[in-house]
C-alpha positions, -999 to +999 in steps of 0.1 A: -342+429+601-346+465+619-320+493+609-299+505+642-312+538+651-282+555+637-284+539+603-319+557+606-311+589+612-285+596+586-313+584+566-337+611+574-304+636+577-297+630+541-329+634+531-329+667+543-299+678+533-305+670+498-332+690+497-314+716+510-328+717+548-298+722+568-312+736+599-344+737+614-370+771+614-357+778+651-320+772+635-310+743+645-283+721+627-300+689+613-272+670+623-282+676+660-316+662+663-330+635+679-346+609+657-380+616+666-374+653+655-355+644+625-387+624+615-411+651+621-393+676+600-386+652+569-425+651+571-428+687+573-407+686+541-429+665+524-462+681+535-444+715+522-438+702+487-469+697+481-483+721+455-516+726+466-524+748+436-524+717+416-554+698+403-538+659+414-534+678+448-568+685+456-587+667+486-620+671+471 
């Protein structure tokens, strides 16, 4: 069963708003993007939570 596209984006939309992302770097509102965009900055969340000082977050 695939989620409608909508049902997708609120996903991603909540996501970001939980964490407090209400608008993108170039300011805009979250609840204007495009899926594809919405996507790419609940990635950029999680890549940005990352605590790279942290010894379990170390590549090598």
């Amino acid at each position: 069963m695939r989620l409608p596209l909508d049902a997708k984006r609120k996903f991603f939309i909540d996501q970001l708003v939980e964490k407090g992302w209400t608008h993108t770097r170039d300011g805009i509102p979250v609840h204007d993007l495009p899926y594809d965009e919405l996507r790419a900055e609940v990635t950029l969340m999680t890549y940005r939570e990352i605590d790279t000082e942290s010894a379990e977050s170390a590549w090598f």
